[in-house]
N, C-alpha and C positions, 0 to 999 in steps of 0.2 A: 408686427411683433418680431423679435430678432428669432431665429433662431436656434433649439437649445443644441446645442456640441453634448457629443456622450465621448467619456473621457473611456479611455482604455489603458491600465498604465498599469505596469510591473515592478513589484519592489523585491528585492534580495535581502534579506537579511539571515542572520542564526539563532537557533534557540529559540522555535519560537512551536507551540503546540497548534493543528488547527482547527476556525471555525470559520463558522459561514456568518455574515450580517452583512439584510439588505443586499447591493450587488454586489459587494463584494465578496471574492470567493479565496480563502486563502487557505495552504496546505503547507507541511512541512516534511522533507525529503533531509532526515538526518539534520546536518548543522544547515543545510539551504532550506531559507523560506522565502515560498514563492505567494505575491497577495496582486491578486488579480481584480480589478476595480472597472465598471461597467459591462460585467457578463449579466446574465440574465439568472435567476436564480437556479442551480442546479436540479433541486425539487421539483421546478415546473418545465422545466426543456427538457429531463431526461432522470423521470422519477428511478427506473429499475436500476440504472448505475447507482444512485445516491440510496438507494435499501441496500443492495448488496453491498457498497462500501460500509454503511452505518452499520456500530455495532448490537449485537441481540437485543440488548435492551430498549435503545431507538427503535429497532425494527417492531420490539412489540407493542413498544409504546404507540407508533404510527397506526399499527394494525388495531389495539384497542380501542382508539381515537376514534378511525374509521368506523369501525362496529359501530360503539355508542351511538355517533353521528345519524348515521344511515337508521337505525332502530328508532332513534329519535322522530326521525321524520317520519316515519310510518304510521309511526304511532301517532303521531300528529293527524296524520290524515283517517285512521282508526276512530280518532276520537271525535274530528269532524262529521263523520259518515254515520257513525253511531250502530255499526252493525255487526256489533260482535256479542253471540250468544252465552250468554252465564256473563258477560263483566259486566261490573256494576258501574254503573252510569257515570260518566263525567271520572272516571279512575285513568290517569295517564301510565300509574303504574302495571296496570291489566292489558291497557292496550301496550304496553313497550313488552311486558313478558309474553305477549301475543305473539307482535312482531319476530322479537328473538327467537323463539318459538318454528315460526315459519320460515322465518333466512335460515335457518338450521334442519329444517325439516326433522322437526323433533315429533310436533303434535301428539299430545297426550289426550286428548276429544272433549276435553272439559270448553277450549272458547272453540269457538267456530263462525265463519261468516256466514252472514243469511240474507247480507244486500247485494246487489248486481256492483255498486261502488267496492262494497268491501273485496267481493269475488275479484273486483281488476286488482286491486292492489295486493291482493295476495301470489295472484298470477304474474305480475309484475316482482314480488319482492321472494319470489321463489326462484326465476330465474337468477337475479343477480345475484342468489344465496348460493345458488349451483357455479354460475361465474367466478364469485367472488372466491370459493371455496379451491378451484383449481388454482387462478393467479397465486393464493396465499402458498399452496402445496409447491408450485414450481417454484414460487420464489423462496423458500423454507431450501428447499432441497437444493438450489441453486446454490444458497449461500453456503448451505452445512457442506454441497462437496464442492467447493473452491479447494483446487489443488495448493498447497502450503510447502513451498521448498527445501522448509527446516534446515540452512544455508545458515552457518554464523561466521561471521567476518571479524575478524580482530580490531580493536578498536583502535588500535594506530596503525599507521604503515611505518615501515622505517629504509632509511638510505644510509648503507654500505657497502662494501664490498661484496662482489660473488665472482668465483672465480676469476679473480685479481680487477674486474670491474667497477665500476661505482653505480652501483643496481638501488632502484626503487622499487620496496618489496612490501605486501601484507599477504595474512594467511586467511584461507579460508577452510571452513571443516564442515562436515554433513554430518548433523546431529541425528539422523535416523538411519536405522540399518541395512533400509534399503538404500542401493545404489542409485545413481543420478546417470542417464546412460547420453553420452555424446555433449559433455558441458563445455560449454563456449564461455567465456568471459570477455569483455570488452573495457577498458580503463579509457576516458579522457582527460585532460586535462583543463579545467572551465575558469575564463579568468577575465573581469573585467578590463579592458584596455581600452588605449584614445587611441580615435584615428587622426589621421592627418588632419582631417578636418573639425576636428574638434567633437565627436562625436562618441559618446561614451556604448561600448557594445559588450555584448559576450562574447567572448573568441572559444572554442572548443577546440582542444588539438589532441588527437588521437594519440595514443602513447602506446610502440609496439612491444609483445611478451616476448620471452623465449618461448613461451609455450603459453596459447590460447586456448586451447583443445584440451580434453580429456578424456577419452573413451571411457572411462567407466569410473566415475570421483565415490568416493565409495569413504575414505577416511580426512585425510586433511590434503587441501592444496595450496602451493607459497607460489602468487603470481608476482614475476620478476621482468620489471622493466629496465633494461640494458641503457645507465647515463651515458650513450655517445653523441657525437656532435649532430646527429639528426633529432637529438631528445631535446624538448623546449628549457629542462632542467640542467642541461652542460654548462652555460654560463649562470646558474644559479646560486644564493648561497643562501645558507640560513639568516631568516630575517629578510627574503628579497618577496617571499608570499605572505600575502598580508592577510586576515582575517577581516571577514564579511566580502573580499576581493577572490580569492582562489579556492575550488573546491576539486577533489581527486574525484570525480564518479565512477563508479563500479557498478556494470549490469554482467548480469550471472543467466544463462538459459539453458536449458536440459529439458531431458525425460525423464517422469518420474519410473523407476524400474519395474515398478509392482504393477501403477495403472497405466501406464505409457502414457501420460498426460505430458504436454507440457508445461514446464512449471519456473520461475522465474524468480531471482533476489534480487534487489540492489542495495546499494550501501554509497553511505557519500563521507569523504575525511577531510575538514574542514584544514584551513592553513596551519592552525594547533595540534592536529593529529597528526603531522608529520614526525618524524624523531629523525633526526640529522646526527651518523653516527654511532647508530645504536641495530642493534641488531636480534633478531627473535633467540627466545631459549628455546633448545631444542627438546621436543615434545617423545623421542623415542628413543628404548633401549631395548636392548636383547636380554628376555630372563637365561639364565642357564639352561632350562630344557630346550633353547632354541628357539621360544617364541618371544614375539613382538608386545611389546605395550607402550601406548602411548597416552601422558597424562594430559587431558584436557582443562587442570585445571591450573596449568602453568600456560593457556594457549595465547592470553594477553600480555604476557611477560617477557621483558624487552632487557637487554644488560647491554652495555659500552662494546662496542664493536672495535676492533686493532684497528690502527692508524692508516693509510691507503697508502701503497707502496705502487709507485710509481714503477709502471715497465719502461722495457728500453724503450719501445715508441715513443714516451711521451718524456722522455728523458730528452732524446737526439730531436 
């Protein structure tokens, strides 16, 4: 018999929400979606990552499923055994409220077992109801305190000028009042290209800040990539980044202030969220008394940027 090949293969596309079917497992990261084909199912190689990703409702639904299940079978084997005091005979419904009953260690004293059969199964269905009861507690409380870096990212970048430069810029702001203590940011730049040999690949090219760091990010921060001749963007022009071909990624990592956790965003800006030429509006003024305010609800909003005046370097 031949045989079978298990395929593995990755597809990119955008716009795309995810799910799981069969081996294939797919997710979406902003406008990149990534669909992965002959993994094994997520659920069965590594159930706690896929509860703690799924949201409440999945989770309780999983958890309800389980119960039912498990009480089912008990009861099943209740009913075979036939040795449960006060329920009436051949009732699957008495023996499943039994059951529940004992995975819960509730027992009210109305049923009660009176066979050496029923005795194991009770024995047996009380431990796992003790088991069962901590996994569900840790994984509750795992999911409820997942650190959340409350990090918004402006939904375009934009390429202007900064400081007589041609700068690749977006913003980012911390929507909670706690500070984010020591945040790093890291941009690449992801882009399918051929090689020599005919070979279609991802090429990832790191893209340097003026400033990656931030000791204490607390209100908004505008990360600024310097276009000189070591940026993959100096021979570039609008319309040379294609869509479903190039994506800007952005990972953000810090401390949360409060709990010292660390906690983590990213954002991806597809070839379309670029803006060539345009530049952010500026989010601060000074009131009269002296103080600061800044409106966040101008923080996507982009206007036409002055024309790029060439210095003498690039004049001579």
């Amino acid at each position: 018999m031949p045989s079978r090949i298990r395929r593995n293969r990755i597809t990119l596309a955008p716009g795309w929400s995810g799910h799981r079917t069969g081996n294939i497992t797919a997710s979406n990261i902003g406008p990149l979606r990534l669909v992965r084909e002959g993994l094994p199912s997520e659920l069965l190689v590594d159930t706690y990552h896929f509860l703690i990703r799924a949201s409440w409702p999945v989770l309780f639904g999983v958890i309800l499923a389980i119960f039912v299940v498990l009480n089912c079978m008990f009861a099943f084997g209740y009913l075979i055994d036939g040795g449960i005091e006060n329920a009436r005979p051949g009732s699957f419904g008495d023996a499943f409220f039994f059951s529940v009953q004992t995975m819960a260690t509730i027992g009210y004293g109305r049923m009660a077992p009176v066979t050496t059969g029923s005795n194991i199964l009770v024995s047996f269905e009380a431990l796992l109801g003790l088991m069962a009861l901590a996994l569900v507690t840790g994984l509750v409380f795992a999911k409820f305190s997942r650190p959340n870096s409350g990090v918004r990212f402006s939904r375009c970048a934009v390429i202007s000028d900064y400081d007589g430069v041609p700068s690749l810029m977006f913003r980012m702001a911390n929507a909670r009042t706690e500070e984010i203590v020591d945040a790093q940011v890291q941009v690449a730049l992801t882009r399918t290209e051929t090689t020599l040999e005919g070979k279609m690949i991802l090429r990832v090219r790191d893209l340097a800040l003026i400033r990656y760091r931030n000791p204490m990010f607390g209100l908004t921060w505008t990360a600024i990539h310097p276009i000189t001749e070591a940026s993959p963007f100096f021979t570039m022009k609008p319309g040379d980044l294609k869509p479903n071909s190039s994506w800007l990624v952005v990972s953000l990592t810090g401390l949360d202030g409060m709990l010292s956790q660390t906690i983590h965003a990213r954002y991806v800006y597809g070839a379309g969220d670029i803006r060539w030429g345009a530049r952010f509006i500026d989010l601060f003024r000074q009131e009269p008394d002296g103080s600061w305010y800044m409106d966040l609800a101008s923080f996507d909003d982009t206007e036409k940027a002055p024309p790029h005046r060439q210095q003498a370097s690039e004049i001579s």
